[in-house]
C-alpha positions as CSV (number, residue, x, y, z in Angstrom):
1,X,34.6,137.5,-71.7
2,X,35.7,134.1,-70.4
3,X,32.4,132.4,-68.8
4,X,34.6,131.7,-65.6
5,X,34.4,136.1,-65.3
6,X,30.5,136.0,-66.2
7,X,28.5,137.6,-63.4
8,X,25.9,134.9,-61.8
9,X,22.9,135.8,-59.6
10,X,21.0,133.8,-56.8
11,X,17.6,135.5,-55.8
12,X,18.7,138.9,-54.7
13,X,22.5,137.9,-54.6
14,X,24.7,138.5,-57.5
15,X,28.3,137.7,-57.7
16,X,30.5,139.1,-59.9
17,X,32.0,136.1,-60.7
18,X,31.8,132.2,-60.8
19,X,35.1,131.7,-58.4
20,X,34.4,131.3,-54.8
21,X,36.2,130.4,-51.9
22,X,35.3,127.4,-49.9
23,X,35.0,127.2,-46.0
24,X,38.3,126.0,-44.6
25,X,38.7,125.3,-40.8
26,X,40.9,127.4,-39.2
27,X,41.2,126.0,-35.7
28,X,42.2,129.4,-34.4
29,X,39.1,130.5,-32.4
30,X,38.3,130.8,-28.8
31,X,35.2,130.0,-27.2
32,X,33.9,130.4,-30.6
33,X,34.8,133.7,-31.5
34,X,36.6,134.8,-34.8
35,X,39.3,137.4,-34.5
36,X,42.5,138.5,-36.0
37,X,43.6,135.3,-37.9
38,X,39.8,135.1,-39.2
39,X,39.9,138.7,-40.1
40,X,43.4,138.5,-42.5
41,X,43.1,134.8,-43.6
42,X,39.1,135.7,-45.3
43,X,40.0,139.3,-46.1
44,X,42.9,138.5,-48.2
45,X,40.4,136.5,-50.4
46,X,38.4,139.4,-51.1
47,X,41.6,141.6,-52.1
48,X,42.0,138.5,-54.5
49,X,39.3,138.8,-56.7
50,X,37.0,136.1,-55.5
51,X,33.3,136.6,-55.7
52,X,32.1,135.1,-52.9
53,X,33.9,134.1,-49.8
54,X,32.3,131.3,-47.4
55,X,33.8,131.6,-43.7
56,X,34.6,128.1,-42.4
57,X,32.3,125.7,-40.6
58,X,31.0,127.8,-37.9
59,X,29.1,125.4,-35.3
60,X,25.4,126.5,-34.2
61,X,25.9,124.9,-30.6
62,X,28.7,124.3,-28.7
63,X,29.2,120.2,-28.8
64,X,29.0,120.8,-32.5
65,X,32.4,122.1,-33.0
66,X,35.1,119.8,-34.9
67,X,37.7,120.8,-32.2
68,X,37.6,123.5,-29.1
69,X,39.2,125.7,-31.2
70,X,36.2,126.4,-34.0
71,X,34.2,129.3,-34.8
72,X,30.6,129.3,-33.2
73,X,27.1,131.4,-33.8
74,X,25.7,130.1,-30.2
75,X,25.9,132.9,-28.9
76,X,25.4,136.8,-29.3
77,X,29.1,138.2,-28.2
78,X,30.0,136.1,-31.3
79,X,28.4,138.2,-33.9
80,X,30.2,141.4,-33.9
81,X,33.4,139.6,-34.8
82,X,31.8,138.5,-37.9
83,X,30.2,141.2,-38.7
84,X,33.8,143.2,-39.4
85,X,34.9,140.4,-41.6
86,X,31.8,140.3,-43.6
87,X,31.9,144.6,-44.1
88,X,35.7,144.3,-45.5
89,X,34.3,141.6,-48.2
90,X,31.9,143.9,-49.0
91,X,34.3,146.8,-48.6
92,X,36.7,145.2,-51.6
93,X,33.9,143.4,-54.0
94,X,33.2,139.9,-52.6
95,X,30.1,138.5,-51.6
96,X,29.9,137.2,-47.6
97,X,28.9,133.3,-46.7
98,X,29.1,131.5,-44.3
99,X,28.6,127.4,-43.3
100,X,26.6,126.9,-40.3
101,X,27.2,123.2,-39.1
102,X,27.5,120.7,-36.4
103,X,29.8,118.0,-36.1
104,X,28.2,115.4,-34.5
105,X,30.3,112.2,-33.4
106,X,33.5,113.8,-35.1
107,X,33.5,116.3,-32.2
108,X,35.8,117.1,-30.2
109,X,38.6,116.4,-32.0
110,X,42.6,116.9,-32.2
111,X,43.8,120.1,-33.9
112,X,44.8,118.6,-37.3
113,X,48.5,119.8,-37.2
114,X,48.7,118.5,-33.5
115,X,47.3,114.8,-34.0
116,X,46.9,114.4,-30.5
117,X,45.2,115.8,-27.1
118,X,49.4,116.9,-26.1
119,X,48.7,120.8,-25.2
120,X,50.1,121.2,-21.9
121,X,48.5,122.5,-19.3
122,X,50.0,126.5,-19.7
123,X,48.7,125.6,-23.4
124,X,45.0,124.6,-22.5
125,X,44.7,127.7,-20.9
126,X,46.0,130.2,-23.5
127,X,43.7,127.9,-26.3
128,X,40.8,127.8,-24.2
129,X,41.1,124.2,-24.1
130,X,37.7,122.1,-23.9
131,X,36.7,118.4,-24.1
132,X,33.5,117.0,-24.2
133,X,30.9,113.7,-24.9
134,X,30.1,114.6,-28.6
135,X,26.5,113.1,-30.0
136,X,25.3,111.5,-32.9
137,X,22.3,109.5,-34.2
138,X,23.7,106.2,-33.2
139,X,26.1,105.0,-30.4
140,X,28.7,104.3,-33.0
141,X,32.1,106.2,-33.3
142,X,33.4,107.2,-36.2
143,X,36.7,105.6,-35.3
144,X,38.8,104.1,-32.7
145,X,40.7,107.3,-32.0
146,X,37.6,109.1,-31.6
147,X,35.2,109.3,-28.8
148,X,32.0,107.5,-28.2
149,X,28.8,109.1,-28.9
150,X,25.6,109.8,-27.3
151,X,22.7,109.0,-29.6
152,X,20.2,111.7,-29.7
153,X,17.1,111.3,-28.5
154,X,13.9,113.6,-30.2
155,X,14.7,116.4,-27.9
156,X,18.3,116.2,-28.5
157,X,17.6,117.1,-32.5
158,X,15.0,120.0,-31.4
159,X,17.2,121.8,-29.7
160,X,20.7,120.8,-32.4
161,X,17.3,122.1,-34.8
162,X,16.4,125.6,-32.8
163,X,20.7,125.9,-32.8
164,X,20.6,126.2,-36.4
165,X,17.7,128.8,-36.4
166,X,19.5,131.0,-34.1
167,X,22.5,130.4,-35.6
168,X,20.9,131.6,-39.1
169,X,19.5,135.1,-37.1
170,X,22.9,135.7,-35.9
171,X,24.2,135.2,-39.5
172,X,22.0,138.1,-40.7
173,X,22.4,140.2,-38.0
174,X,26.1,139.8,-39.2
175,X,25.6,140.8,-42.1
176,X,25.8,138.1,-44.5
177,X,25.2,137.4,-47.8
178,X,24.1,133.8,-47.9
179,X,24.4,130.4,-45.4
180,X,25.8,127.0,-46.9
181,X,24.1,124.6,-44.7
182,X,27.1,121.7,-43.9
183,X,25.4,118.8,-45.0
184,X,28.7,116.8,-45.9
185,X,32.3,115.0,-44.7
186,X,30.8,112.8,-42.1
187,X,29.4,115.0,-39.6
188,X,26.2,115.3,-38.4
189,X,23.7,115.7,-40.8
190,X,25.5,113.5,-43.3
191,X,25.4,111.3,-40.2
192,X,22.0,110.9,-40.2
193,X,22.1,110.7,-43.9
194,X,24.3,107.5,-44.2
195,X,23.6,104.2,-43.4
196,X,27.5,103.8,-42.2
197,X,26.7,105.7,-39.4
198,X,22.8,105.9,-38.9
199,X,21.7,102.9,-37.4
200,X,18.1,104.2,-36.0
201,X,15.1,102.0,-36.0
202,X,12.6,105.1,-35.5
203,X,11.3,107.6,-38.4
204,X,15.0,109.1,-38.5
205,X,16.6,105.7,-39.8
206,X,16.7,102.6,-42.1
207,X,14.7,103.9,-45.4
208,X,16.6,107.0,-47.3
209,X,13.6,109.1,-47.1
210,X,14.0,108.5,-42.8
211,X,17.4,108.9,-43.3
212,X,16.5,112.2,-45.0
213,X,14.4,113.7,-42.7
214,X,16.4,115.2,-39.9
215,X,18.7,117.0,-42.6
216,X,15.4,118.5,-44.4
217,X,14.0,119.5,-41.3
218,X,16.9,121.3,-40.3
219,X,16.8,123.0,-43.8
220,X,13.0,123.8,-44.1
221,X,14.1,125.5,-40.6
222,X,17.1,127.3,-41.6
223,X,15.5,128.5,-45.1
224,X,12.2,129.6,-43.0
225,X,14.4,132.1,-40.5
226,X,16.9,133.2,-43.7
227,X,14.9,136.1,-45.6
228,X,13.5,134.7,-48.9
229,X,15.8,137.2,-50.8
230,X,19.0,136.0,-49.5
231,X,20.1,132.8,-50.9
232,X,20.8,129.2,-49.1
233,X,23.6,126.6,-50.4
234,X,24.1,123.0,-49.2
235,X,27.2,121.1,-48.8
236,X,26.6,117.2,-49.2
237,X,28.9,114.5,-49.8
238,X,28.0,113.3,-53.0
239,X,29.2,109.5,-52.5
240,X,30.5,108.0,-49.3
241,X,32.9,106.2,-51.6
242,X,31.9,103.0,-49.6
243,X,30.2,100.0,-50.4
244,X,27.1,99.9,-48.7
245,X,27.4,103.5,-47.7
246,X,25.6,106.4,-50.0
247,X,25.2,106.6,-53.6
248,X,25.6,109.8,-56.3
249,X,21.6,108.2,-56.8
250,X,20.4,108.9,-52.7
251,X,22.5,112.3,-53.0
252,X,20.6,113.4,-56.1
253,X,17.4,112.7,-54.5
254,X,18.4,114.6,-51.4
255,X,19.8,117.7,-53.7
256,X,16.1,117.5,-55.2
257,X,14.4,117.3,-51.8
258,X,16.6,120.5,-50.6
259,X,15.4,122.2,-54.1
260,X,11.8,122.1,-53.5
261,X,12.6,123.7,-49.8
262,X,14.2,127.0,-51.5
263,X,18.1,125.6,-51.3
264,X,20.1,127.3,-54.2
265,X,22.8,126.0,-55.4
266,X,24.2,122.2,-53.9
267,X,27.9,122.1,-53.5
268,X,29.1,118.9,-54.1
269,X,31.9,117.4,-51.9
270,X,32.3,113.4,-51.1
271,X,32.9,110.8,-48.3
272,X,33.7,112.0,-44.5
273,X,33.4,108.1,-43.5
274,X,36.8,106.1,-41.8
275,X,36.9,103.1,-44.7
276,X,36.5,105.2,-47.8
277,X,38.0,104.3,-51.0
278,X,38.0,107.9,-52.7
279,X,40.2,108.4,-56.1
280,X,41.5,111.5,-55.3
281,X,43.6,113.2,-58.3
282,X,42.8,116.3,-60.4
283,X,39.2,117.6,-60.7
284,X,37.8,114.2,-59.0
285,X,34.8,115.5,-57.7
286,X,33.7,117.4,-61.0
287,X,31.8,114.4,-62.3
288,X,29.7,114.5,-58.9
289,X,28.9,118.0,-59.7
290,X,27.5,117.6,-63.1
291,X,25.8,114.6,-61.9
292,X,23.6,116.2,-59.3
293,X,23.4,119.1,-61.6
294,X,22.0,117.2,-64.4
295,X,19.6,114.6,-62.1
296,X,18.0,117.9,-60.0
297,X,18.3,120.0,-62.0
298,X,19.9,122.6,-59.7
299,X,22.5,124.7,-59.6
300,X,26.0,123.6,-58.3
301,X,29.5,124.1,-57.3
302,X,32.3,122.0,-57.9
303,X,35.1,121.6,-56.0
304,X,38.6,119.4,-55.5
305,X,42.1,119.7,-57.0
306,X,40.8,122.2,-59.0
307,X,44.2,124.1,-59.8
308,X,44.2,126.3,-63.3
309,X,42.2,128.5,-64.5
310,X,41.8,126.2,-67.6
311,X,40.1,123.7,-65.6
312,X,38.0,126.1,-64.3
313,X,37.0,127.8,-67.3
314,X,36.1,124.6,-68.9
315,X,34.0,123.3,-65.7
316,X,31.8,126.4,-66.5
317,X,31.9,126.6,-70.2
318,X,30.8,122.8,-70.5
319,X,28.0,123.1,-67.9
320,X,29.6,120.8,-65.3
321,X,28.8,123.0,-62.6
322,X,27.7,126.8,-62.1
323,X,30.6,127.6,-59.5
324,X,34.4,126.7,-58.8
325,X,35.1,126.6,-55.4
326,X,38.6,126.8,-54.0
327,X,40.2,125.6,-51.0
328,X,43.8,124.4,-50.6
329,X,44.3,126.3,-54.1
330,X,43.4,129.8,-52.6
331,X,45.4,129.2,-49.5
332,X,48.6,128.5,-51.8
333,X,46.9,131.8,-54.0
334,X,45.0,134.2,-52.7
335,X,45.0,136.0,-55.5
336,X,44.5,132.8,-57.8
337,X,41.1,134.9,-59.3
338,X,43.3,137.4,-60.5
339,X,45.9,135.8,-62.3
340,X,43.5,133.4,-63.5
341,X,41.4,137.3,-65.3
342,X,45.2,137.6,-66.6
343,X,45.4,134.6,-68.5
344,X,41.5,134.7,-69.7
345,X,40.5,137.9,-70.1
346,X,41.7,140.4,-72.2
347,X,41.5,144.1,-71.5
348,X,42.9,145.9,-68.2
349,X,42.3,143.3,-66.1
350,X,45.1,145.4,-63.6
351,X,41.9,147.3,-62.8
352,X,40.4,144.5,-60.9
353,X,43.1,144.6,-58.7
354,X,43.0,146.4,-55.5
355,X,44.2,150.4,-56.5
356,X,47.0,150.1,-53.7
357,X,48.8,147.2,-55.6
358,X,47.3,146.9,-59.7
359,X,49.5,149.8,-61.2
360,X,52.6,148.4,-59.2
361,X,51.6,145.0,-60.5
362,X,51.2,146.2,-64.0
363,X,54.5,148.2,-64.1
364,X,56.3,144.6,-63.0
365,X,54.6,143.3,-65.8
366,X,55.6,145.9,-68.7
367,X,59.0,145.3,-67.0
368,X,59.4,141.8,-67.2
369,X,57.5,142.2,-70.9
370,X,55.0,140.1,-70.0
């Protein structure tokens, strides 16, 4: 068996694979509330062969979504939705996750394939359009184009804090399997992480360890209402890619800080900062991975223009990282788990298909002589 197809466990989670998908915003949602679009887009995952499938950044308040058109856990009447996608994971052999974040002073932003605030009026009512002042730890924005921030004040972070912990009940009561706690690409926590964008003189700012503590008191909080048998993961931006900004050095420290709270695995993304000098090409974020796995000794995922299952099978097999996670790939595949068992494993790997499509599968196969 290829070590990409080994079965990994964390606490009382087990997963029959090491391929998981990772949370990809959407912008679909209204008011918060996943539906159709959510449903098909994460269930097709499943049907794919992944092993665990993390539902997008879902925002515990409402000035913490990206755009007005992001998933939300602020609310009760937005559980139930979830709760259907998470029982057809389980339904077809995938583990349920899901991100529970806040954007800080990248809120309120432009849908991605839009570029600007141009929805007409007959549009902001069918979107459920929604501005709003976003906040942040400093007054800083994160770029021209974006809007200026409120700095938050202690109060401010208690009740972004108590967010997260309801947020995290709401998960459960949902039905999932573990939380990834967003902790990366510029928003707020890894706001208050950075010295690009924390510019505090109180016990949140200046030092790494102040920088630190808002992010590990929102985690000693999430991991504290999560049940000790369910696993946490952490997103962090390994490197700001930014002179002056955060090292792969702080971010190891942090990883071990989130360690010693009961955080699982660390999945290991980079930068979110406007200015970033990132050297994006294939597997460029692998080296992060192994570095944080290596200097925390903790588990971790690595992900980025991470395309064959070759790549994959020898970020596993040379201890890079405990996990792949797929984005971009799994939206151009959805079933990239199974072709990647095809050209790994040996065997029927036709049974891991669903039953509705691996015999149909097979026979194209036998036909084409493959």
């Amino acid at each position: 068996m290829s070590k990409l197809f080994t079965p990994i466990s964390f606490r009382g989670l087990t997963l029959k694979n090491r391929v998981i998908v990772a949370p990809m915003c959407q912008y679909s949602a209204r008011h918060g509330l996943a539906n159709d679009w959510h449903f098909v887009h994460l269930g097709r995952f499943a049907l794919g062969g992944f092993g665990l499938v993390i539902v997008e950044a879902t925002a515990v308040t409402p000035e913490g979504r990206i755009t007005y058109a992001d998933m939300g856990l602020w609310e009760d009447a937005q559980i139930e939705p979830l709760k259907r996608i998470v029982e057809f994971l389980h339904a077809h052999g995938s583990a349920a996750g899901i991100q529970l974040a806040h954007a800080g002073r990248k809120a309120s932003s432009t849908i991605p394939w839009r570029g600007a605030f141009n929805e007409t009026e007959a549009e902001k009512k069918a979107l459920a359009f929604e501005s709003w002042t976003p906040v942040a730890p400093s007054t800083e924005r994160h770029m021209a184009s974006f809007p200026l921030p409120l700095a938050l004040d202690h109060a401010g972070m208690a009740r972004i804090r108590d967010g997260w912990i309801a947020a995290t009940k709401r998960s459960l009561a949902a039905g999932f399997d573990m939380i990834e706690l967003h902790s990366a690409h510029g928003y707020l926590l890894n706001q208050f992480l950075s010295p690009i964008a924390n510019r505090r003189d109180d016990t949140y700012g200046g030092s790494l360890e102040n920088r630190m503590r808002f992010p590990l008191e929102v985690a000693a909080a999430v991991r504290k209402a999560w049940p000790e048998d369910k696993p946490l993961f952490a997103r962090i931006s390994v490197t700001d890619w930014i002179e002056g900004g955060n090292t792969v050095e702080d971010n190891v420290e942090y990883a071990k800080r989130l360690k010693e709270i009961g955080y699982d695995l660390i999945h290991c993304s980079s930068s979110g900062f406007d200015g970033a000098r990132i050297p994006v090409g294939p597997l460029y974020q692998v080296p992060l991975a192994e570095a944080v796995r290596k200097g925390a000794d903790v588990a971790t995922a690595a992900v980025g223009l991470i395309t064959t299952a070759q790549e994959a099978e020898h970020i596993i097999a040379l201890g890079q990282a405990d996990v792949v996670a797929l984005a971009r790939q799994a939206l151009d595949d959805p079933n990239w788990p199974l072709h990647a068992m095809r050209e790994l494993e040996s065997g029927d790997v036709y049974a891991a298909w669903p039953e509705q499509a691996g015999y149909a599968v097979r026979n194209k196969d036998r036909a084409l002589k493959k």
